[in-house]
ROPA-216296 format. One record per residue (C-alpha): residue number from 1; x, y, z. Coordinates in steps of 0.5 Angstrom, whole numbers, plus 500, padded with zeros to 3 digits. Layout:
BEGIN
atom resi:NUM; c1:X; c2:Y; c3:Z
...
This chain:
BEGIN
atom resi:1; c1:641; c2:816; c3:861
atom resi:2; c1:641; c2:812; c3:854
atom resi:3; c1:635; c2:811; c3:851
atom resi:4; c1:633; c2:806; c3:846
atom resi:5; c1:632; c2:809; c3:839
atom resi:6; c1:625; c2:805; c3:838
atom resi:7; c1:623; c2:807; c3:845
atom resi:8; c1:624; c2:814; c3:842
atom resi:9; c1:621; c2:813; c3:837
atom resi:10; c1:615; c2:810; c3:839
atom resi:11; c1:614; c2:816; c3:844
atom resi:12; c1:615; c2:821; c3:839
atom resi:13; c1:610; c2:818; c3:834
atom resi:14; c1:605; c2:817; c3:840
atom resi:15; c1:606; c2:824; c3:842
atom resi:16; c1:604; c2:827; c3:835
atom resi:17; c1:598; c2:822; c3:834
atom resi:18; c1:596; c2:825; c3:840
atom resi:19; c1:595; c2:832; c3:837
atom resi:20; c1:592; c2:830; c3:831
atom resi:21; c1:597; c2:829; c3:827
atom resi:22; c1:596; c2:823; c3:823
atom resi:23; c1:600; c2:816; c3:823
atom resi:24; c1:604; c2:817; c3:816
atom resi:25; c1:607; c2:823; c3:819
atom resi:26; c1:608; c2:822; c3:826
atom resi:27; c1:613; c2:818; c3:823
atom resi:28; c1:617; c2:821; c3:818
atom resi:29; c1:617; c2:827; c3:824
atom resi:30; c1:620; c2:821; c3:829
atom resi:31; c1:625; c2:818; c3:824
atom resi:32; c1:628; c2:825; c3:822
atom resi:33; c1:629; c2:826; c3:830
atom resi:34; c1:630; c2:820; c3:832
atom resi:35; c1:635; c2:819; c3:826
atom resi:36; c1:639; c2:827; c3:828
atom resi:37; c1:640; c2:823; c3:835
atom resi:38; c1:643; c2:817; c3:832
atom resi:39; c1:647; c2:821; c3:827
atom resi:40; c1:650; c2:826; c3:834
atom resi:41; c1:647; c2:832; c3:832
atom resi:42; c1:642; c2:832; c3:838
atom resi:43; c1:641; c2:840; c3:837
atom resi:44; c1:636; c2:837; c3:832
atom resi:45; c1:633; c2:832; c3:835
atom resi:46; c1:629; c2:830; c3:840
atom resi:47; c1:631; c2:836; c3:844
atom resi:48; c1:625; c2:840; c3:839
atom resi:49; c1:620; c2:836; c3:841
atom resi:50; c1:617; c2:840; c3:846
atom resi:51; c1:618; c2:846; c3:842
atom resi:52; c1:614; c2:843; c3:836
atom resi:53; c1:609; c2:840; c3:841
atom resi:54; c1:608; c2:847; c3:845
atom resi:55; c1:608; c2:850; c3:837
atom resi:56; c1:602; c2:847; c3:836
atom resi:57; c1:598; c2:847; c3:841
atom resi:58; c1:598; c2:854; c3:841
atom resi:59; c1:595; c2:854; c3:835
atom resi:60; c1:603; c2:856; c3:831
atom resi:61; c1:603; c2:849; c3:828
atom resi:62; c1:599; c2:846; c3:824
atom resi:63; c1:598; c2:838; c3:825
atom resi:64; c1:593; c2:837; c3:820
atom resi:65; c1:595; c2:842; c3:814
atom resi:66; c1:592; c2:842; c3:807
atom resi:67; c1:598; c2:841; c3:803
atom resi:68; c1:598; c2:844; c3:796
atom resi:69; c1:603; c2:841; c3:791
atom resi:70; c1:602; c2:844; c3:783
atom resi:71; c1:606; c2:843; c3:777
atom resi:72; c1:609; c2:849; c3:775
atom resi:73; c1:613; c2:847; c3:769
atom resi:74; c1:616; c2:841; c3:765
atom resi:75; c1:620; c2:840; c3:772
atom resi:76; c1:618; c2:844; c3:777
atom resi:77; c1:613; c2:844; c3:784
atom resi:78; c1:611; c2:849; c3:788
atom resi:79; c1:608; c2:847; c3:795
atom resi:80; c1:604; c2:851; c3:801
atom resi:81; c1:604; c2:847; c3:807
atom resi:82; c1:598; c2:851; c3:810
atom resi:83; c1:604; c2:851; c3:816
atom resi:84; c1:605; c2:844; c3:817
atom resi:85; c1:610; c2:840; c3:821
atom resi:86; c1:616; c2:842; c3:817
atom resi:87; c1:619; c2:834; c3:816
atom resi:88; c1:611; c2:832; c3:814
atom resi:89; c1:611; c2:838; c3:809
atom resi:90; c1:618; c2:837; c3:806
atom resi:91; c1:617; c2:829; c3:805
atom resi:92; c1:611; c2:830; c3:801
atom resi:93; c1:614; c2:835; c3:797
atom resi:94; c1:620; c2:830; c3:796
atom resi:95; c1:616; c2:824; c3:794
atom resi:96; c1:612; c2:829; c3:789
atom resi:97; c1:621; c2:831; c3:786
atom resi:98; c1:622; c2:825; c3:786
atom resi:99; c1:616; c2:821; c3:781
atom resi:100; c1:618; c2:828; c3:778
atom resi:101; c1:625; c2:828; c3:778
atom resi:102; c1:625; c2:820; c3:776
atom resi:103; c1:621; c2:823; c3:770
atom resi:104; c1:624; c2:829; c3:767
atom resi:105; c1:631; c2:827; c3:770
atom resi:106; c1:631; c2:834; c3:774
atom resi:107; c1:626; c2:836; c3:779
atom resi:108; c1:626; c2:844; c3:784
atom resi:109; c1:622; c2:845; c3:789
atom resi:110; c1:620; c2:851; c3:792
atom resi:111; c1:617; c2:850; c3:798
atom resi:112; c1:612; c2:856; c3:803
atom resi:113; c1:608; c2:857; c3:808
atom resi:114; c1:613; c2:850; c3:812
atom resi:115; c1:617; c2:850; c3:819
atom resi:116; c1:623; c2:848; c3:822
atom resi:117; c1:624; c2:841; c3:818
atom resi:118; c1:629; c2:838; c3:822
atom resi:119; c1:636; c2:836; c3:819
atom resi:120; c1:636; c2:838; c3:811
atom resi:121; c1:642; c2:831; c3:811
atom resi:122; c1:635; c2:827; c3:813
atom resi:123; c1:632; c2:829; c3:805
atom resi:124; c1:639; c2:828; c3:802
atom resi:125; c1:638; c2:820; c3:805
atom resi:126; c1:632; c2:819; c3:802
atom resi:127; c1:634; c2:822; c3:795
atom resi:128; c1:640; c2:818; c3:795
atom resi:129; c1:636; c2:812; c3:797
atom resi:130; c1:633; c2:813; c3:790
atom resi:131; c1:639; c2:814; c3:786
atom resi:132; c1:638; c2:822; c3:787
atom resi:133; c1:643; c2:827; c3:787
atom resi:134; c1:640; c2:832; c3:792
atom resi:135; c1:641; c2:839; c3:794
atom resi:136; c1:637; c2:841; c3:800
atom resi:137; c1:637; c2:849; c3:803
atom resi:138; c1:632; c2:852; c3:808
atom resi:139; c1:631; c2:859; c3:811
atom resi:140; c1:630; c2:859; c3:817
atom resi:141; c1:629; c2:866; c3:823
atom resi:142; c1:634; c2:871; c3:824
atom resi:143; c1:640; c2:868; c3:827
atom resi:144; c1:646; c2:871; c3:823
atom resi:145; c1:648; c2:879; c3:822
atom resi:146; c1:649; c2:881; c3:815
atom resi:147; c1:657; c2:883; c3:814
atom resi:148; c1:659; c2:889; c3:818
atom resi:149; c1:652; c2:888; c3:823
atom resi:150; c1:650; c2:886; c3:830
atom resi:151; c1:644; c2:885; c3:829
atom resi:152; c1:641; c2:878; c3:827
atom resi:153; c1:638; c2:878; c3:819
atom resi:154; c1:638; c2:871; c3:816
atom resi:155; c1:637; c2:865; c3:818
atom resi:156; c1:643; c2:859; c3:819
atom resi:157; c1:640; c2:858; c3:813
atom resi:158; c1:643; c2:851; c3:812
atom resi:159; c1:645; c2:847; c3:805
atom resi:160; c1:646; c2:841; c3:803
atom resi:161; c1:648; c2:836; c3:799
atom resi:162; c1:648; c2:828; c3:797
atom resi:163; c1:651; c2:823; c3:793
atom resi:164; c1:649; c2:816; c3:794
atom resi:165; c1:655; c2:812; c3:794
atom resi:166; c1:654; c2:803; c3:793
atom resi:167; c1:656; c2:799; c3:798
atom resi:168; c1:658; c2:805; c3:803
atom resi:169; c1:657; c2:811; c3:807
atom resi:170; c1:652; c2:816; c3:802
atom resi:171; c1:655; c2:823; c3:801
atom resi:172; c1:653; c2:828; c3:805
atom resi:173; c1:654; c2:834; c3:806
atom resi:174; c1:651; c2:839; c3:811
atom resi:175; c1:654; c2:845; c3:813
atom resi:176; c1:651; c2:852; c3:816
atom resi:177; c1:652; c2:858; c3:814
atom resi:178; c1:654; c2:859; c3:821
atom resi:179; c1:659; c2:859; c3:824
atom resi:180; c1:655; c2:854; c3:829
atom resi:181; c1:649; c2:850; c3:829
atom resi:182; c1:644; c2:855; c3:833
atom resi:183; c1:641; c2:848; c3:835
atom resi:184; c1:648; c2:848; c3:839
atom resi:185; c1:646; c2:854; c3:841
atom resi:186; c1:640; c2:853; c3:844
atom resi:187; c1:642; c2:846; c3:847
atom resi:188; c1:647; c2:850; c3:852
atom resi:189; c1:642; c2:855; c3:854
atom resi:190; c1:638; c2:848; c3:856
atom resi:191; c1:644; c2:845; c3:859
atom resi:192; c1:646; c2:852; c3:863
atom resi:193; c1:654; c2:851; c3:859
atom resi:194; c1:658; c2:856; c3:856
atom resi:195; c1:659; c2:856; c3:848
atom resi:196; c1:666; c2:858; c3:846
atom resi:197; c1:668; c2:865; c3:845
atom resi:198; c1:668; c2:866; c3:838
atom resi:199; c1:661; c2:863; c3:836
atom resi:200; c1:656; c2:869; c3:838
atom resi:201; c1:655; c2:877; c3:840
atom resi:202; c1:650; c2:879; c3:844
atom resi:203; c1:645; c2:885; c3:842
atom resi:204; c1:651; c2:890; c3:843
atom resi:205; c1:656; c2:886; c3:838
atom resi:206; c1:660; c2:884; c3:843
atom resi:207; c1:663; c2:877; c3:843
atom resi:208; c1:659; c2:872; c3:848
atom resi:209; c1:660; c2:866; c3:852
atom resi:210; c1:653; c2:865; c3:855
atom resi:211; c1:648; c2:862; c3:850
atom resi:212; c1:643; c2:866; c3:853
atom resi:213; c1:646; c2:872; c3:850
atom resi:214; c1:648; c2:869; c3:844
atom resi:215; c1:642; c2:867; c3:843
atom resi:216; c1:640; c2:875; c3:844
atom resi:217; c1:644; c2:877; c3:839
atom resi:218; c1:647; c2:873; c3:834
atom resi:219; c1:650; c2:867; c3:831
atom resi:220; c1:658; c2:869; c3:827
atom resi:221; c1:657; c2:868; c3:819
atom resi:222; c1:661; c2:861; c3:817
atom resi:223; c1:668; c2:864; c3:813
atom resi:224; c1:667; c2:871; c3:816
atom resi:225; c1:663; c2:875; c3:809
atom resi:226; c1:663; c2:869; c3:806
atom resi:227; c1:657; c2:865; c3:810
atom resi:228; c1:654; c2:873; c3:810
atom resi:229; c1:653; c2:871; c3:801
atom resi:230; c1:652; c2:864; c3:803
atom resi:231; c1:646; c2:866; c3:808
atom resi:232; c1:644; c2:871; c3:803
atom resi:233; c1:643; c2:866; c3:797
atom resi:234; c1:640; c2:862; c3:800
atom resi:235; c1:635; c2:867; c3:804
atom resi:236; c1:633; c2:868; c3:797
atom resi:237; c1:631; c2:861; c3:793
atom resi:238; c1:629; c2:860; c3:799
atom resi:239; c1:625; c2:865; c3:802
atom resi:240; c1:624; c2:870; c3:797
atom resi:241; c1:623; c2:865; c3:790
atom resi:242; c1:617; c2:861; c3:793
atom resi:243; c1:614; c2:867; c3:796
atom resi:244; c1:615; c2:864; c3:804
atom resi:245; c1:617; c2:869; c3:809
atom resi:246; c1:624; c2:872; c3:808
atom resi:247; c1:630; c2:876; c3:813
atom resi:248; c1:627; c2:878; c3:819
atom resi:249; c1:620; c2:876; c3:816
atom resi:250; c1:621; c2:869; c3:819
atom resi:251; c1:617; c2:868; c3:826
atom resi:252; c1:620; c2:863; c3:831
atom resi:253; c1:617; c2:858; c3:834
atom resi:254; c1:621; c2:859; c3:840
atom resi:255; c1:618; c2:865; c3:842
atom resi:256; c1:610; c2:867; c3:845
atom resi:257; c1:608; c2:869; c3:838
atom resi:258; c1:601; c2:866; c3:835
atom resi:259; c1:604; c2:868; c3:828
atom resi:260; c1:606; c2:863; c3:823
atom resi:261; c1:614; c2:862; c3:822
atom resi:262; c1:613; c2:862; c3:814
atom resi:263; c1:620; c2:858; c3:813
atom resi:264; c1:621; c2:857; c3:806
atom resi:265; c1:625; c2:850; c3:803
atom resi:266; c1:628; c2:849; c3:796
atom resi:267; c1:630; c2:843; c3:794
atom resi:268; c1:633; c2:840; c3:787
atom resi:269; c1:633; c2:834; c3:785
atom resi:270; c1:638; c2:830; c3:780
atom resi:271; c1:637; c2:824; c3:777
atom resi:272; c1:644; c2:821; c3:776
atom resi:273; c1:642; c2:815; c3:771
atom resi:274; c1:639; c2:821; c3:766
atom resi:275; c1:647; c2:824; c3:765
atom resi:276; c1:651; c2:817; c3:766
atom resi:277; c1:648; c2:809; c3:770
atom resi:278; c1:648; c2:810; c3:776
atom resi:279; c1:652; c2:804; c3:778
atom resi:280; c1:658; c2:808; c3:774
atom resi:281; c1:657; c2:814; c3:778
atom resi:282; c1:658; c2:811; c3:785
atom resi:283; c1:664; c2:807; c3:782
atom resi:284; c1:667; c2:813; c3:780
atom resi:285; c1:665; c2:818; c3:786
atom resi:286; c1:667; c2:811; c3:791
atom resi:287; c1:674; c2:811; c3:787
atom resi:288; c1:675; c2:819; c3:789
atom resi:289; c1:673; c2:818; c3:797
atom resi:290; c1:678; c2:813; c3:798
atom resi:291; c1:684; c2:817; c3:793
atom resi:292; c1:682; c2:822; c3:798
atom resi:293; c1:681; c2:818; c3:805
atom resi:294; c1:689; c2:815; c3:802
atom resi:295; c1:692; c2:822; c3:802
atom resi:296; c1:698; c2:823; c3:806
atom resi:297; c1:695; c2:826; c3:813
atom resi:298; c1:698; c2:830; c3:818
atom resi:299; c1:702; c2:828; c3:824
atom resi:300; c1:697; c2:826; c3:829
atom resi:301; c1:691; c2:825; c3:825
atom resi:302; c1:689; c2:817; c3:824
atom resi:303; c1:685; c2:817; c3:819
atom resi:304; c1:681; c2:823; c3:813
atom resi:305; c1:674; c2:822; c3:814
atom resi:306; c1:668; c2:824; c3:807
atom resi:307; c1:662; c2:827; c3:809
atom resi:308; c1:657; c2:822; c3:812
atom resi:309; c1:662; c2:817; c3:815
atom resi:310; c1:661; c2:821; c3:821
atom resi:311; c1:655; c2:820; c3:822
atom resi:312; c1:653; c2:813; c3:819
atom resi:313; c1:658; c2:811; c3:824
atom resi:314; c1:654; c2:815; c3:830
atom resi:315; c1:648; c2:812; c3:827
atom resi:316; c1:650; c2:804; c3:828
atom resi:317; c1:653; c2:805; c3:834
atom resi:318; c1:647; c2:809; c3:838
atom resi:319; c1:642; c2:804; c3:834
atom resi:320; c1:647; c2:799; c3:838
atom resi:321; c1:648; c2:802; c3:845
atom resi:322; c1:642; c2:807; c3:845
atom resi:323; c1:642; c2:815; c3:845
atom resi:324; c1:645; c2:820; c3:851
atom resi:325; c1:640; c2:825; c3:853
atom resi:326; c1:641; c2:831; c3:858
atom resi:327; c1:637; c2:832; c3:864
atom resi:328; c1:633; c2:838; c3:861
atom resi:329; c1:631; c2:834; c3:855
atom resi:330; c1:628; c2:828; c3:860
atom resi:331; c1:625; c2:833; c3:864
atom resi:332; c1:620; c2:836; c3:857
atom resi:333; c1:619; c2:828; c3:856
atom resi:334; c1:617; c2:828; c3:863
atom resi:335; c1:613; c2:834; c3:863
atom resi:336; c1:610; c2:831; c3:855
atom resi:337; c1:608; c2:824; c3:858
atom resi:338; c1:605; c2:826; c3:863
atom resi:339; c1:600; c2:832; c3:859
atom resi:340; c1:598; c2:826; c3:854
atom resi:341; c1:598; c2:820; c3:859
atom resi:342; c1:603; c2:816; c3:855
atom resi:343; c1:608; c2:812; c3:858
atom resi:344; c1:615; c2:815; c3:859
atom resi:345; c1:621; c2:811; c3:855
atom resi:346; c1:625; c2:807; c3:859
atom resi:347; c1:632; c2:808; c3:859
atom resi:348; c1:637; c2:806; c3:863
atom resi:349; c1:644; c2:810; c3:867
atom resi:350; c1:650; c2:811; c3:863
């Protein structure tokens, strides 16, 4: 079934509204889910509103937090999202970065006591929009065995990275440090298919193809001990720096436990007009992306892509044609507008 990106939206917003989160953040909830969708990476889309959803309800998500943002230096915040919705607590903190950044030419913030937030691509866009150089990273539960181990101890713990670019595509970098998404993961266990061999081991350390076990046990590092430093990097500015859950210490909302996740997120924010005019930079940055997307191919390849083609190009189509989403994903909207007496959005057969 496809579904029309606004339908969706509306129905996010509708749903959140009706679990006391307020209008401005219901939104920015909605476009980074929606948006994840538009952009294919549905494993952090729509997909995680049932979960958000149910996290509040039973009290492990707060829907009206307190946000608490200080200024600890010339050019540095840090924030307590007394356990709000991960994008809500993330925004604010970035529109505090962003004043700040634009001020002092550099903004960090740490960033506790958040949950899942979707996308770190979604605060890359936002950054470039105003003309921000912006790395993002964020822990997140264990997923990822330390190099040697078989049990899950970091997160995916995701970097990202955006440059914004005049007249095309941003650059945007957003890499796991796993091998895979554990959204992917989690997506086929819903969907009741396999994942590839290679992706996962299951509790007794052995490579699986069921999602369920893999989910059991633990995501591969991306690069072998190289993901396992990534993961450890960035488990410690964002973890430990901001005093937020780090390791094993991070709750998951995926399981029937009422206590807080503690995900932690640390940004930096560059003001790309303190080192050089922005228009120079893009100039120079658009140069190199086509002196790379003209180098020669290999046989069979039509064309090299930069990071954030992909997904602008998925995102104008789908914005267009509209979003593909699974039967099980459908059945929780089911189930969500039924428990708020909302209308489901229409869709229509592929």
């Amino acid at each position: 079934m496809i579904y029309k990106a606004e339908h969706l939206t509306e129905f996010i917003v509708n749903v959140l509204k009706s679990q006391n989160v307020n209008q401005e953040d219901a939104d920015v909830v909605a476009e980074s889910l929606v948006r994840a969708d538009l952009e294919g990476v549905s494993s952090h889309g729509i997909s995680r509103l049932a979960i958000y959803s149910k996290g509040m309800e039973d009290g492990r998500i707060n829907p009206t937090p307190s946000i608490s943002i200080q200024k600890k230096a010339l050019s540095v915040l840090s924030v307590d999202g007394d356990n709000g919705l991960g994008q809500a607590v993330s925004y604010h903190a970035l529109k505090e970065g962003i004043a700040l950044a634009k001020e002092t030419g550099i903004a960090a913030i740490g960033i506790r006591n958040s949950n899942h937030f979707g996308t770190a691509s979604y605060y890359c866009q936002l950054g470039c929009k105003e003309g921000l150089a912006t790395i993002v990273m964020t822990n997140s539960p264990p997923g990822i065995p330390p190099w040697g181990g078989k049990e899950a101890f970091f997160g995916t713990n995701p970097i990202a990275f955006g440059f914004p670019v005049n007249n095309q595509p941003d650059c945007i970098i957003d890499m796991s440090a796993s091998l895979v998404a554990r959204g992917k993961i989690i997506s086929a266990a819903k969907e009741g298919t396999s994942i590839p061999k290679g992706w996962a081991i299951d509790q007794n350390g052995e490579d699986t193809e069921d999602p369920k076990a893999a989910l059991l046990g633990a995501v591969l590092p991306s690069g072998g001990v190289k993901g396992y430093g990534w993961a450890l990097a960035v488990e410690i500015l964002s973890g430990i720096l901001t005093k937020a859950a780090y390791g094993p210490n991070v709750n998951s909302i995926y399981e029937d436990s009422h206590e807080k996740a503690n995900v932690g997120h640390f940004f930096l924010l560059i003001d790309i007009e303190k080192f050089l005019p922005l228009y120079d930079f893009s100039e120079m940055l658009k140069t190199m992306l086509s002196q790379i997307k003209n180098s020669p191919k290999k046989e069979g390849v039509d064309s090299i892509l930069y990071p954030g083609e992909r997904r602008e190009k998925s995102y104008s189509e789908r914005l267009e044609s509209g979003i593909p989403l699974p039967a099980e994903v459908r059945k929780e909207l089911k189930v969500l507008a039924e428990k708020f007496k909302l209308d489901i959005p229409g869709g229509s057969d592929v």
